[in-house]
PyMOL Python script that loads the backbone (N, CA, C, O; Angstrom):
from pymol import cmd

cmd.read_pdbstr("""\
ATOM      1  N   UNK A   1     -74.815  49.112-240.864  1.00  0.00           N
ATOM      2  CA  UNK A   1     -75.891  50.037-241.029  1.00  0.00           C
ATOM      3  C   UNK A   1     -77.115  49.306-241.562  1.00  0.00           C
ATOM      4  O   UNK A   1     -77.085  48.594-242.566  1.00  0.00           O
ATOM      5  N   UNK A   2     -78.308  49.555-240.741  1.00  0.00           N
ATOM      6  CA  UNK A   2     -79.658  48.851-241.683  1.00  0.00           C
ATOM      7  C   UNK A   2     -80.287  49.554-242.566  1.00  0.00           C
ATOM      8  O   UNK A   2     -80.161  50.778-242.540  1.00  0.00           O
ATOM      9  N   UNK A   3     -80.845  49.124-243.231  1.00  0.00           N
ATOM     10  CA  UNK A   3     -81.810  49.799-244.329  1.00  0.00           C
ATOM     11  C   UNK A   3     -82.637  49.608-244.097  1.00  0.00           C
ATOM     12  O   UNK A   3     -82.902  48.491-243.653  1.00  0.00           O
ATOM     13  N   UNK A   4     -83.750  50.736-244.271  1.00  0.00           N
ATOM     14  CA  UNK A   4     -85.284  50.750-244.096  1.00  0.00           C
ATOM     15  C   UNK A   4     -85.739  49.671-244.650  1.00  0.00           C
ATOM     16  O   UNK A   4     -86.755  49.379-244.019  1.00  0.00           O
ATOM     17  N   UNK A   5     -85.556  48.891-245.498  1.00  0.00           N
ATOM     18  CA  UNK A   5     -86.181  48.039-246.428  1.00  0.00           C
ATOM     19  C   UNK A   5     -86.198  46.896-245.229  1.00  0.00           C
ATOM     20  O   UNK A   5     -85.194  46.886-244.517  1.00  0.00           O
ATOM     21  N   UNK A   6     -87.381  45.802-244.895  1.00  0.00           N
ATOM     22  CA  UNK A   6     -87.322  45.095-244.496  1.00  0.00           C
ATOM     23  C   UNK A   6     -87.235  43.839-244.474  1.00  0.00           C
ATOM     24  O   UNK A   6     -87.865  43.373-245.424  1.00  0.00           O
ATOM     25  N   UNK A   7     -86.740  43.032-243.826  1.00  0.00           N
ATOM     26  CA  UNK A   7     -85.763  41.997-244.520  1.00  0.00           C
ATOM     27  C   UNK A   7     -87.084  40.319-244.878  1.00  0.00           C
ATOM     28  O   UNK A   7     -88.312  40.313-244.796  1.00  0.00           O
ATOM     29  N   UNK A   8     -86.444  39.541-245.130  1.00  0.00           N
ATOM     30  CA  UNK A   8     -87.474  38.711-245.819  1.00  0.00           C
ATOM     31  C   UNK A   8     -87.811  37.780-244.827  1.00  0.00           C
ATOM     32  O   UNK A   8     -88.532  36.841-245.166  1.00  0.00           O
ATOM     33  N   UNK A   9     -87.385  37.868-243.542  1.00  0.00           N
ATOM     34  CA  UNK A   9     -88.140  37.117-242.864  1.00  0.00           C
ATOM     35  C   UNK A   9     -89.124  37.761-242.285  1.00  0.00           C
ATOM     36  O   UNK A   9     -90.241  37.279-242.095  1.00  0.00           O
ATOM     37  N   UNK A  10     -88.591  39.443-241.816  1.00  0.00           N
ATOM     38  CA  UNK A  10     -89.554  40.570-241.319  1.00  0.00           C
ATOM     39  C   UNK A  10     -91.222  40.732-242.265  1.00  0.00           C
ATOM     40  O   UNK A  10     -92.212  41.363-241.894  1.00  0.00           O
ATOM     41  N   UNK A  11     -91.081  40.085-243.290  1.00  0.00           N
ATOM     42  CA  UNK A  11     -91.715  40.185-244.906  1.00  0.00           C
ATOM     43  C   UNK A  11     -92.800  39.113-244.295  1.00  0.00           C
ATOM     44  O   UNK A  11     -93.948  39.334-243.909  1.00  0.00           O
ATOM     45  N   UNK A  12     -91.905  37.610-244.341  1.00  0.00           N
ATOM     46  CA  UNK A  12     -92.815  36.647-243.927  1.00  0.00           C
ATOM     47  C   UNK A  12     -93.061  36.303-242.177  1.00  0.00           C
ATOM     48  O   UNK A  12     -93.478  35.233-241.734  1.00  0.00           O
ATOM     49  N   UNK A  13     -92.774  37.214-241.569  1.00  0.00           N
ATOM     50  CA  UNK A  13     -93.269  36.704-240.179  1.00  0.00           C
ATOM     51  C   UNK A  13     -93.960  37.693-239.291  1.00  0.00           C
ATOM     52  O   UNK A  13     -94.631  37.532-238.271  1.00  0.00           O
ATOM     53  N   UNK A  14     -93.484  39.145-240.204  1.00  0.00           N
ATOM     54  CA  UNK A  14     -93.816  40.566-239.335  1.00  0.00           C
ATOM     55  C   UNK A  14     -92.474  40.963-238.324  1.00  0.00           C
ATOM     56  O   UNK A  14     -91.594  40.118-238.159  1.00  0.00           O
ATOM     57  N   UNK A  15     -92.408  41.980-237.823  1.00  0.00           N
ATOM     58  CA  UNK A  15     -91.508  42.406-237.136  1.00  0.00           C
ATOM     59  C   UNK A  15     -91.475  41.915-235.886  1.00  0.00           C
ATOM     60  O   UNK A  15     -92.419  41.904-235.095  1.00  0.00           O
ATOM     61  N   UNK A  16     -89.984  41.357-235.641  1.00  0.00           N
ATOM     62  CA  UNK A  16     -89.649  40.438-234.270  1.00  0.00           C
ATOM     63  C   UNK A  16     -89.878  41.625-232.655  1.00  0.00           C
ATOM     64  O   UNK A  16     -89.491  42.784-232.506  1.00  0.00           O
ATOM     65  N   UNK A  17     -90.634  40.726-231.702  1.00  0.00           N
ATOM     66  CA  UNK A  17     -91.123  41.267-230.700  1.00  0.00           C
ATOM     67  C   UNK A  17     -90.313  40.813-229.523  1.00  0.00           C
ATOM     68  O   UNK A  17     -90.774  39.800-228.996  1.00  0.00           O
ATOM     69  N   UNK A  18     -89.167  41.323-228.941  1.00  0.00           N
ATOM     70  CA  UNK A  18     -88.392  40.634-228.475  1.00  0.00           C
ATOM     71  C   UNK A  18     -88.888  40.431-226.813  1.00  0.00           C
ATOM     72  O   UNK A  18     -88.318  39.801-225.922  1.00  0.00           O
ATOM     73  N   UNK A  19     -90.117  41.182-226.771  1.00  0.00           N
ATOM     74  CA  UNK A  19     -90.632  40.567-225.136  1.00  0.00           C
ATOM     75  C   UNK A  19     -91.484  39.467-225.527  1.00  0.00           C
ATOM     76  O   UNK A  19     -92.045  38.916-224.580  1.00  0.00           O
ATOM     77  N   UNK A  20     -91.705  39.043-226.579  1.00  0.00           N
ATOM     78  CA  UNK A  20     -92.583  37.732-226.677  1.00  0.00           C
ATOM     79  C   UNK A  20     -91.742  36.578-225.793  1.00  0.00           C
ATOM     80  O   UNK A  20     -92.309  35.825-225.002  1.00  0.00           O
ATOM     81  N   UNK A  21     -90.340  36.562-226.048  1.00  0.00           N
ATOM     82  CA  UNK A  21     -89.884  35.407-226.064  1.00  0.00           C
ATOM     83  C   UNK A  21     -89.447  35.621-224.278  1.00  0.00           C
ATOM     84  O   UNK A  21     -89.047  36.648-223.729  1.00  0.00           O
ATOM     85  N   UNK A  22     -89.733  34.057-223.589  1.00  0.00           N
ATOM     86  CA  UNK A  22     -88.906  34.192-222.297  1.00  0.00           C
ATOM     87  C   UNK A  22     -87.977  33.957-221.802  1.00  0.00           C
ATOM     88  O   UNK A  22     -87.832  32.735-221.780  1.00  0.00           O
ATOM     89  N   UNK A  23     -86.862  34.674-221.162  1.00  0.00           N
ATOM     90  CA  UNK A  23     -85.361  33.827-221.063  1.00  0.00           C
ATOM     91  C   UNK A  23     -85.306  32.366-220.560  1.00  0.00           C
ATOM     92  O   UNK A  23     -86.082  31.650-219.929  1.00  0.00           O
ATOM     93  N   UNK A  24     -84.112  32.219-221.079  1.00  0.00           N
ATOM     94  CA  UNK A  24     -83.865  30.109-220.152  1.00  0.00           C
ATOM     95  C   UNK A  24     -84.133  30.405-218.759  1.00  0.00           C
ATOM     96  O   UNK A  24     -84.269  31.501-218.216  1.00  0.00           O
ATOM     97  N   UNK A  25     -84.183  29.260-218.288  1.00  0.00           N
ATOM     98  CA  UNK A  25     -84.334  28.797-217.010  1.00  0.00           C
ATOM     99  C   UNK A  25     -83.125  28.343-216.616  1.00  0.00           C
ATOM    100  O   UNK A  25     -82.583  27.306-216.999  1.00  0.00           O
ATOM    101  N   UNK A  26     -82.705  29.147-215.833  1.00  0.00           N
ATOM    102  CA  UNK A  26     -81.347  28.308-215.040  1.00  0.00           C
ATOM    103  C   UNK A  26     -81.616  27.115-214.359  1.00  0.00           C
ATOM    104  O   UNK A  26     -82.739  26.987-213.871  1.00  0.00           O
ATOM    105  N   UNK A  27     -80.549  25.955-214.199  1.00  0.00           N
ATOM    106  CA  UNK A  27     -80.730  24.649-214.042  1.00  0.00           C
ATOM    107  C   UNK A  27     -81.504  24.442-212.557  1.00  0.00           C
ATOM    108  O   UNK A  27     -82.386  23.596-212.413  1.00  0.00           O
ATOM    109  N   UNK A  28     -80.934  25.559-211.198  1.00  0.00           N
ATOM    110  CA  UNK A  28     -82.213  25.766-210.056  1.00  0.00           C
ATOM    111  C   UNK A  28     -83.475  26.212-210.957  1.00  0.00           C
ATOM    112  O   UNK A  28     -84.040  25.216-211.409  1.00  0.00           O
ATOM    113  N   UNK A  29     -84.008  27.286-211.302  1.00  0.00           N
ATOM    114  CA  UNK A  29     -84.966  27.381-211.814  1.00  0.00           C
ATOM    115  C   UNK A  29     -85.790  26.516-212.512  1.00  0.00           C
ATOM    116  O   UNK A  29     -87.019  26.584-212.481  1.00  0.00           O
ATOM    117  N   UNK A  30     -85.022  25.540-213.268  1.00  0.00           N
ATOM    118  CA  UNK A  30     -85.769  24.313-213.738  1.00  0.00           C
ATOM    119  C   UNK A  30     -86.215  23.000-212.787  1.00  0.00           C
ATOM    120  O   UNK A  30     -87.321  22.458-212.774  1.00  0.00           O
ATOM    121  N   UNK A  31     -85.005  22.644-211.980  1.00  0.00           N
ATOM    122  CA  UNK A  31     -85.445  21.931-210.946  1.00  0.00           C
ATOM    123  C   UNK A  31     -86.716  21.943-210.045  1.00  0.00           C
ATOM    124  O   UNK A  31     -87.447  21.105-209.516  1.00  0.00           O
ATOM    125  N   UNK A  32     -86.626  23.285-210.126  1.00  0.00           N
ATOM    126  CA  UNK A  32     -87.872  23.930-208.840  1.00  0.00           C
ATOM    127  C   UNK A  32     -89.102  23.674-209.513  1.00  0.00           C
ATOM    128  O   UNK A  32     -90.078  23.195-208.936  1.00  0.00           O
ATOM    129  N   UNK A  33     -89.071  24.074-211.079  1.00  0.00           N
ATOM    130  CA  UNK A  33     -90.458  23.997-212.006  1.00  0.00           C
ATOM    131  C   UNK A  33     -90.520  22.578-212.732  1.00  0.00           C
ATOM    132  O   UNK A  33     -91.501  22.272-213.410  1.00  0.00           O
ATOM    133  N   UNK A  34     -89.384  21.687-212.555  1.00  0.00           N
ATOM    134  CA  UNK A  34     -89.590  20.744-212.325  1.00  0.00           C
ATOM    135  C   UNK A  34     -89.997  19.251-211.339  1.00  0.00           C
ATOM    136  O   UNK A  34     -90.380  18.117-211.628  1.00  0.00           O
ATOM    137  N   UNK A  35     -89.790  19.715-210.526  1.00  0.00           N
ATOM    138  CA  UNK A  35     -90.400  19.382-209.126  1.00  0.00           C
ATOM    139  C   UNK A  35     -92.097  19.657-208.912  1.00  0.00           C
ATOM    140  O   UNK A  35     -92.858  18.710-208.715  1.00  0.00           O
ATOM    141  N   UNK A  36     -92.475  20.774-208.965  1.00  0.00           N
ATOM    142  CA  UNK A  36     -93.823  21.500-208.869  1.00  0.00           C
ATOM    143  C   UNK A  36     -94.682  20.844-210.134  1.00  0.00           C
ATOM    144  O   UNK A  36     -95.837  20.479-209.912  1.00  0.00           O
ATOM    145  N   UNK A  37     -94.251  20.734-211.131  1.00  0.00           N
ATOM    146  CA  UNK A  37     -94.981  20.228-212.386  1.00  0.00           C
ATOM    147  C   UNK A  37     -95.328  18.799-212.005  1.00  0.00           C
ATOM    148  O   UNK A  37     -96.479  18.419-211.790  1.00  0.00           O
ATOM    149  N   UNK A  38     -93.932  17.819-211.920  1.00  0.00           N
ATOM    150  CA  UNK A  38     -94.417  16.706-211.449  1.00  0.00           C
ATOM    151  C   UNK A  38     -95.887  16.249-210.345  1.00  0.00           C
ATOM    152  O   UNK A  38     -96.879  15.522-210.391  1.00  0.00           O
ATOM    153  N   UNK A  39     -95.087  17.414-209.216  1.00  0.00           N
ATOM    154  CA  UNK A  39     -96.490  17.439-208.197  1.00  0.00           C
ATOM    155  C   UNK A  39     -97.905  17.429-208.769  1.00  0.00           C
ATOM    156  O   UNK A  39     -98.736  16.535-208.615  1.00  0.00           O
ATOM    157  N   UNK A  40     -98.043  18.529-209.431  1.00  0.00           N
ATOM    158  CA  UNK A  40     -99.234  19.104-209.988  1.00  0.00           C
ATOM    159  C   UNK A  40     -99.531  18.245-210.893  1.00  0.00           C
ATOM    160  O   UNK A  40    -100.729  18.290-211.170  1.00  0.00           O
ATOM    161  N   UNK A  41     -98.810  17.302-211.607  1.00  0.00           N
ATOM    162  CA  UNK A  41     -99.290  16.313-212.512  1.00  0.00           C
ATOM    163  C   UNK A  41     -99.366  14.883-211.663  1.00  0.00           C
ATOM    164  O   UNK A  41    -100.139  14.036-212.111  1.00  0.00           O
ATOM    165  N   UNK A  42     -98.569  14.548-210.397  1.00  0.00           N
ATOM    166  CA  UNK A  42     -99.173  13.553-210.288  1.00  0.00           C
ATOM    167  C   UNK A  42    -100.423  13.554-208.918  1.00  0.00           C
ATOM    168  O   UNK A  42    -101.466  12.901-208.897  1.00  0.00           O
ATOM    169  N   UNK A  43     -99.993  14.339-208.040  1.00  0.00           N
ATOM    170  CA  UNK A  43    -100.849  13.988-207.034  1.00  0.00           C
ATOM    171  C   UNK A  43    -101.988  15.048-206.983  1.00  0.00           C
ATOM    172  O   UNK A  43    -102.562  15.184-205.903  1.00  0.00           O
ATOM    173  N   UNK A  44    -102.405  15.873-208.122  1.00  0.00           N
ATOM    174  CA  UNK A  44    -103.143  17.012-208.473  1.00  0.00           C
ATOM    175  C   UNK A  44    -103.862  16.052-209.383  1.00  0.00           C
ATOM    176  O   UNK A  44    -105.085  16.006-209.256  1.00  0.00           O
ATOM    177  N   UNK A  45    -103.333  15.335-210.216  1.00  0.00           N
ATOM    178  CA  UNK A  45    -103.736  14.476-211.389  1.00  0.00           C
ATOM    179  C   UNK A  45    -104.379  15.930-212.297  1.00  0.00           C
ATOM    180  O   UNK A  45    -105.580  15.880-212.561  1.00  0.00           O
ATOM    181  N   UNK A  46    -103.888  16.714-212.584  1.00  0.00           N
ATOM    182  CA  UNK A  46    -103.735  17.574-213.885  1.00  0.00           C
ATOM    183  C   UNK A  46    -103.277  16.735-214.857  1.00  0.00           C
ATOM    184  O   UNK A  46    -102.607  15.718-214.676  1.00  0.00           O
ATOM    185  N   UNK A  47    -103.751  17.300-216.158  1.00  0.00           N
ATOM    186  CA  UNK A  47    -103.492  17.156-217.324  1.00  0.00           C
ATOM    187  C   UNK A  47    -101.913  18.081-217.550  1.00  0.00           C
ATOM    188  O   UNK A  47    -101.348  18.904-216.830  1.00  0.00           O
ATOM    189  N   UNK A  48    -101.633  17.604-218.632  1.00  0.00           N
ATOM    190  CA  UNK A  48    -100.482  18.148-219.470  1.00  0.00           C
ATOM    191  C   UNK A  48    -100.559  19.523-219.105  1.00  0.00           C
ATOM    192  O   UNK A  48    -100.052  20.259-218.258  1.00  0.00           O
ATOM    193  N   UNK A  49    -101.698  19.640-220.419  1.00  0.00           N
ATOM    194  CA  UNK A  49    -102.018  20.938-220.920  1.00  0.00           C
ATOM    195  C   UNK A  49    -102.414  21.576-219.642  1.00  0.00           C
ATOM    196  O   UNK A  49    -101.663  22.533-219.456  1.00  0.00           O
ATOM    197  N   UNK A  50    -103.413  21.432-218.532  1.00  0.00           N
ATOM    198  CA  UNK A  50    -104.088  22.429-217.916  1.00  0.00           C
ATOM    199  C   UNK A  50    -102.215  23.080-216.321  1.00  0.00           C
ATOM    200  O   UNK A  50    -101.940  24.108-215.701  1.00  0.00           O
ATOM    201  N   UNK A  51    -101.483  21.445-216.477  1.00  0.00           N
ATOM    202  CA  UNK A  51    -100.003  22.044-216.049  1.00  0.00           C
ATOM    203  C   UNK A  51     -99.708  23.204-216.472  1.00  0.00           C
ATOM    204  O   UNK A  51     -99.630  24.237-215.806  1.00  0.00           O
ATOM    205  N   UNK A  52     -99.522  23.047-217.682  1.00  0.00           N
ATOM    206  CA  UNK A  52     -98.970  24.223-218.556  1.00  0.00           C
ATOM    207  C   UNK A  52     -99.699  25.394-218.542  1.00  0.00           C
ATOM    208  O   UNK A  52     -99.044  26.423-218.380  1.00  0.00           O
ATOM    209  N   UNK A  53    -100.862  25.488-218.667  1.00  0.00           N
ATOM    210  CA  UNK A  53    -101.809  27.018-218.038  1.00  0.00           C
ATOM    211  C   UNK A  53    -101.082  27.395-216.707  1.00  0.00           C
ATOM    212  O   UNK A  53    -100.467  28.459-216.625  1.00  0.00           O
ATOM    213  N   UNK A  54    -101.167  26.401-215.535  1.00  0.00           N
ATOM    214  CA  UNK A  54    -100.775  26.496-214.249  1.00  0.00           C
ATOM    215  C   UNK A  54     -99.784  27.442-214.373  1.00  0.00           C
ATOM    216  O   UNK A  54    -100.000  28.619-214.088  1.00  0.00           O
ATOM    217  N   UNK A  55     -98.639  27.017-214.799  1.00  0.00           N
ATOM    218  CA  UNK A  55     -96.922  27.565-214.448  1.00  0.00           C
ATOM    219  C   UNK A  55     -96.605  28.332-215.564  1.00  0.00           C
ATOM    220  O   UNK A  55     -95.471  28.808-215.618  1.00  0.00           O
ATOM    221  N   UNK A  56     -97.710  28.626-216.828  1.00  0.00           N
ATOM    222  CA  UNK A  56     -96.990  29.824-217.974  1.00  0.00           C
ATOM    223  C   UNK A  56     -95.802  29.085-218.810  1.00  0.00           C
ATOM    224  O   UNK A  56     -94.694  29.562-219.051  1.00  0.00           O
ATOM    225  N   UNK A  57     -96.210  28.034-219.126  1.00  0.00           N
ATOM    226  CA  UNK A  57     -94.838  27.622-219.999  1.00  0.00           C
ATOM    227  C   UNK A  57     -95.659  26.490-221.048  1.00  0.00           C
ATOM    228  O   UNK A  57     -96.667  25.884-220.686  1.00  0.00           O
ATOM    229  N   UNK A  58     -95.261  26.395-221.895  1.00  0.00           N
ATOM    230  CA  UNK A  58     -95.518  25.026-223.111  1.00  0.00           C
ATOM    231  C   UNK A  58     -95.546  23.683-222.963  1.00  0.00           C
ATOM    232  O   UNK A  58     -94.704  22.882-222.555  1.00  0.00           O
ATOM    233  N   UNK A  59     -96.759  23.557-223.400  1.00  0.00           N
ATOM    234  CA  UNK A  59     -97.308  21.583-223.106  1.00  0.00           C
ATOM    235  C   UNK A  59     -95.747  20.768-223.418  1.00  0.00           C
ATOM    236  O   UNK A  59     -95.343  19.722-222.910  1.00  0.00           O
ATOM    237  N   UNK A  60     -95.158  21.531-224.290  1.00  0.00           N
ATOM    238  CA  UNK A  60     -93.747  20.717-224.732  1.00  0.00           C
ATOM    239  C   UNK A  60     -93.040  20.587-223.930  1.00  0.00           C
ATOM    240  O   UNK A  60     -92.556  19.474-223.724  1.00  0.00           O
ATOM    241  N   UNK A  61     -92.584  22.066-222.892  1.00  0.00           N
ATOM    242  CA  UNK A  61     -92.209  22.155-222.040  1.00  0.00           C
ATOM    243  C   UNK A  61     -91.960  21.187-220.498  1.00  0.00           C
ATOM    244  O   UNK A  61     -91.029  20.768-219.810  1.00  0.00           O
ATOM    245  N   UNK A  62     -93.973  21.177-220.536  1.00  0.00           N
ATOM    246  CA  UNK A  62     -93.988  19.880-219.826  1.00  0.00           C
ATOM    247  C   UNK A  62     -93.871  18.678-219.607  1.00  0.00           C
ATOM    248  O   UNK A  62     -93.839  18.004-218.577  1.00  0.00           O
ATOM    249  N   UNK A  63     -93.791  18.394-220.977  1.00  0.00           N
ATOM    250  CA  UNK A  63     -93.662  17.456-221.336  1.00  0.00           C
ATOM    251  C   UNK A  63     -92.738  16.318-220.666  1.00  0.00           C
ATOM    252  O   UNK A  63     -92.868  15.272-220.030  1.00  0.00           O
ATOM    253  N   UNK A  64     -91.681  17.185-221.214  1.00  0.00           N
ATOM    254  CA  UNK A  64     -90.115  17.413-221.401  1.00  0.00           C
ATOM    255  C   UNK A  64     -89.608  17.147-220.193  1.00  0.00           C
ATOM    256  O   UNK A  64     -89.047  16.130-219.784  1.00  0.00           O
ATOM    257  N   UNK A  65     -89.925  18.427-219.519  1.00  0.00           N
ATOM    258  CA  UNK A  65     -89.906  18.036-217.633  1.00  0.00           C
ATOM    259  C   UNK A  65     -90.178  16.660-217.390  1.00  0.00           C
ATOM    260  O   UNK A  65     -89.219  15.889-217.410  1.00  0.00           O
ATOM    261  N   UNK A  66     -91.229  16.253-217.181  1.00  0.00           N
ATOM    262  CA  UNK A  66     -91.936  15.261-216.755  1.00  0.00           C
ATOM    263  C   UNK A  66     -91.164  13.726-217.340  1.00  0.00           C
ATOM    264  O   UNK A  66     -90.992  12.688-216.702  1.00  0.00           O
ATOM    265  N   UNK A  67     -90.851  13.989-218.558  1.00  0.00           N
ATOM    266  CA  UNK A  67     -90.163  12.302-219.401  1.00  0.00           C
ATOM    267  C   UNK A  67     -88.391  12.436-218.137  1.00  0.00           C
ATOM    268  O   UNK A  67     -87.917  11.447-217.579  1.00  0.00           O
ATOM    269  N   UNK A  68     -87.709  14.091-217.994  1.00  0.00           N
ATOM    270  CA  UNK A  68     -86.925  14.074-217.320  1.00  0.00           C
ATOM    271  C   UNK A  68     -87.102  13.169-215.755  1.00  0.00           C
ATOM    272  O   UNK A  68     -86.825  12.068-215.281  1.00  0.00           O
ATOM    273  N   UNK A  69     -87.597  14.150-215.459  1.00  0.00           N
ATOM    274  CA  UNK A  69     -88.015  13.266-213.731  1.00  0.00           C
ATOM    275  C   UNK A  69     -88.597  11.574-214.087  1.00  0.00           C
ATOM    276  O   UNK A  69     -88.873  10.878-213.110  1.00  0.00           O
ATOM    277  N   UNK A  70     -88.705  11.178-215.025  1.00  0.00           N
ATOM    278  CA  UNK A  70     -89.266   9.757-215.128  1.00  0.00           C
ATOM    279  C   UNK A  70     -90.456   9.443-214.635  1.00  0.00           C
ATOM    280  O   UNK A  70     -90.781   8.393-214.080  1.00  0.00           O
ATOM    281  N   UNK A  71     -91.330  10.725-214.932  1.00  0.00           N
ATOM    282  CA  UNK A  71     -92.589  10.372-214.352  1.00  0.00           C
ATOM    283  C   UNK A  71     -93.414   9.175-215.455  1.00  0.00           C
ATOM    284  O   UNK A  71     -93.125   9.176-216.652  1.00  0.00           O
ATOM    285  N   UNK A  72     -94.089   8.530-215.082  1.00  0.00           N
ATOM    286  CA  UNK A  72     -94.947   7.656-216.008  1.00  0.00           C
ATOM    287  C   UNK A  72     -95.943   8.577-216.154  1.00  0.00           C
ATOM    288  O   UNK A  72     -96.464   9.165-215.206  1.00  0.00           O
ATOM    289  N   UNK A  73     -96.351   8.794-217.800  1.00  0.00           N
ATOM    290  CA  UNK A  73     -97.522   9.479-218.767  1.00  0.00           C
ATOM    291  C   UNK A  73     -98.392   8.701-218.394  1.00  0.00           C
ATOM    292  O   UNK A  73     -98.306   7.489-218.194  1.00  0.00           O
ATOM    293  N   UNK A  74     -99.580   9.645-218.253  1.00  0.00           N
ATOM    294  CA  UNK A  74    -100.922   8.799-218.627  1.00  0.00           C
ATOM    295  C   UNK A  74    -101.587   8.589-219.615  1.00  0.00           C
ATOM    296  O   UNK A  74    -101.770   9.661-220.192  1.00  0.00           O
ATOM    297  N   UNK A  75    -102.083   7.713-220.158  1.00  0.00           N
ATOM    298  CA  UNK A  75    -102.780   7.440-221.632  1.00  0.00           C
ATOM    299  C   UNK A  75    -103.896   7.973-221.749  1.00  0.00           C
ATOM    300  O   UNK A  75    -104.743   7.699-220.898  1.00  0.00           O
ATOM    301  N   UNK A  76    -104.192   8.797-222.725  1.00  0.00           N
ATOM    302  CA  UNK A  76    -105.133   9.373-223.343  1.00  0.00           C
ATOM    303  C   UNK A  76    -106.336   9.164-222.730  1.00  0.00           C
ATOM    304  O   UNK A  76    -106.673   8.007-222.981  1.00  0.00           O
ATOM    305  N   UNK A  77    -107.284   9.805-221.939  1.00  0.00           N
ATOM    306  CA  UNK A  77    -108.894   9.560-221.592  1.00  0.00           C
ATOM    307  C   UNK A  77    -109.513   8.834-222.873  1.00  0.00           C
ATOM    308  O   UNK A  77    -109.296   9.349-223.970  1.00  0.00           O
ATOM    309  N   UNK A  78    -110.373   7.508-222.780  1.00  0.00           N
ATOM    310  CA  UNK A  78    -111.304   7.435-223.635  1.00  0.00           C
ATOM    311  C   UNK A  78    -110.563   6.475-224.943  1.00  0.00           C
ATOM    312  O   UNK A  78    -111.122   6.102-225.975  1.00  0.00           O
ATOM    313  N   UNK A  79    -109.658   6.318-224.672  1.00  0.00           N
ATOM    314  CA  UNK A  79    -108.534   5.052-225.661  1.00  0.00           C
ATOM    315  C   UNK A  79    -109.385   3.575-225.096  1.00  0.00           C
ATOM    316  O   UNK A  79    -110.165   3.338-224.174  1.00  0.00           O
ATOM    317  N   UNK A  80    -108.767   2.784-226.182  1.00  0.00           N
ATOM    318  CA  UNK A  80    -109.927   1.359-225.488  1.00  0.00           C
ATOM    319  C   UNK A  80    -108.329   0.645-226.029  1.00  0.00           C
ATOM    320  O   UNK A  80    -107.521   0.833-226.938  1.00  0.00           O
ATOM    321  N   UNK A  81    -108.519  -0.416-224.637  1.00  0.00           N
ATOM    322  CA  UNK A  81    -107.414  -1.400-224.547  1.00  0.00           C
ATOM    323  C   UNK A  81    -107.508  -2.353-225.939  1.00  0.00           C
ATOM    324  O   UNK A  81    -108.580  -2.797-226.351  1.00  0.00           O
ATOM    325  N   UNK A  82    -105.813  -2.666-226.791  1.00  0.00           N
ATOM    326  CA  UNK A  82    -105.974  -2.892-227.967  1.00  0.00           C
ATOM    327  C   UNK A  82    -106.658  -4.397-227.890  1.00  0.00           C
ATOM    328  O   UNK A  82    -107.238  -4.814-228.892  1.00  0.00           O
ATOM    329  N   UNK A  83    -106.602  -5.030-226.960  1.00  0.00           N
ATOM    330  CA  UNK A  83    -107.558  -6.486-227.358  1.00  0.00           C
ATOM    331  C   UNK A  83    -109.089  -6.349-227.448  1.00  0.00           C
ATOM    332  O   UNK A  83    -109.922  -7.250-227.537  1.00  0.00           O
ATOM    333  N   UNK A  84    -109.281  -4.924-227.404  1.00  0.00           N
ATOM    334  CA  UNK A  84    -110.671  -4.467-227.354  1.00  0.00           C
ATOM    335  C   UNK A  84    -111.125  -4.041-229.095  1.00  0.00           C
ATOM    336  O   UNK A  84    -112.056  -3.984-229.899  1.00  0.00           O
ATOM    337  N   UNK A  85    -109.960  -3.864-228.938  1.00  0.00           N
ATOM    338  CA  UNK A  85    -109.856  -2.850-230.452  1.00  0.00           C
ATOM    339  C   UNK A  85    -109.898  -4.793-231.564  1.00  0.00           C
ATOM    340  O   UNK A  85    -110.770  -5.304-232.267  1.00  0.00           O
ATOM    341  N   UNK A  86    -108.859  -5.131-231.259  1.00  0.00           N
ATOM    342  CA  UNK A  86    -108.840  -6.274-231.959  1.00  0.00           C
ATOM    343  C   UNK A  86    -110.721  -7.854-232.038  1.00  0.00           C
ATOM    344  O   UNK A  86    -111.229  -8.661-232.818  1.00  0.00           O
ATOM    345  N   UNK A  87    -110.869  -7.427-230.945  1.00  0.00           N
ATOM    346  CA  UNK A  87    -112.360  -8.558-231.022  1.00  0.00           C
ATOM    347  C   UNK A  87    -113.259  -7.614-231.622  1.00  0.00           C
ATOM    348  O   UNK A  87    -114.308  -8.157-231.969  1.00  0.00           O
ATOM    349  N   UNK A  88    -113.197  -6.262-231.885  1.00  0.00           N
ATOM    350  CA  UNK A  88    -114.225  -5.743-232.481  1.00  0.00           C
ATOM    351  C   UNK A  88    -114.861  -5.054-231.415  1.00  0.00           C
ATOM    352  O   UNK A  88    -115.619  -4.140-231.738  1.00  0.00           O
ATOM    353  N   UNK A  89    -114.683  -5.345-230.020  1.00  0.00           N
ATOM    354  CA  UNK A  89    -116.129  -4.289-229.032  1.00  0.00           C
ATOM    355  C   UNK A  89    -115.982  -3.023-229.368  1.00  0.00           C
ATOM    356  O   UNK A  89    -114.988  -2.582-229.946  1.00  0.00           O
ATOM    357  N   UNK A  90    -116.977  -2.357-229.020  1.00  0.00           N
ATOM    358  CA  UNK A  90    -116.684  -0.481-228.606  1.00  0.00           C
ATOM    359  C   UNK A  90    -117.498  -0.536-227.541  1.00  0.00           C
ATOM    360  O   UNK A  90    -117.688   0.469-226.856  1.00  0.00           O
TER     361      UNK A  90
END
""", "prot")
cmd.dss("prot")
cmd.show_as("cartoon", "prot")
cmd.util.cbc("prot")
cmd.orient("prot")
């Protein structure tokens, strides 16, 4: 039986919204959005993040995908190669 009183995580987080959250992805379902992500990240040359707008799921998400399939990351826009960093140029 519950009690009206609400409990202490309800206290510190507010009351749980259970359509916030989205179910797993079955292992086809991941394949497929793993496949498409790759695409869209390599021959789209999207970003992480603007992937993740694309398909409704978390930069982590993509991340994640992407280290799976063994795609090679791209380095940060606007980073300067470290022997650059080391002689002092900018």
């Amino acid at each position: 039986m519950r009690t009206t009183e609400p409990s202490a995580q309800e206290i510190k987080r507010g009351p749980r919204d259970p359509q916030k959250r989205r179910p797993r992805l079955t292992a086809a379902e991941r394949a497929v959005l793993s496949a498409n992500v790759a695409k869209a990240y390599v021959e789209d040359e999207l970003t992480i993040r603007a992937v993740a707008e694309k398909y409704h799921v978390s930069y982590g998400l993509v991340r994640q995908l992407l280290l799976d399939a063994e795609v090679t990351l791209r380095t940060k826009r606007g980073t300067r190669p470290a022997a650059a960093k080391k002689a002092g140029h900018r």
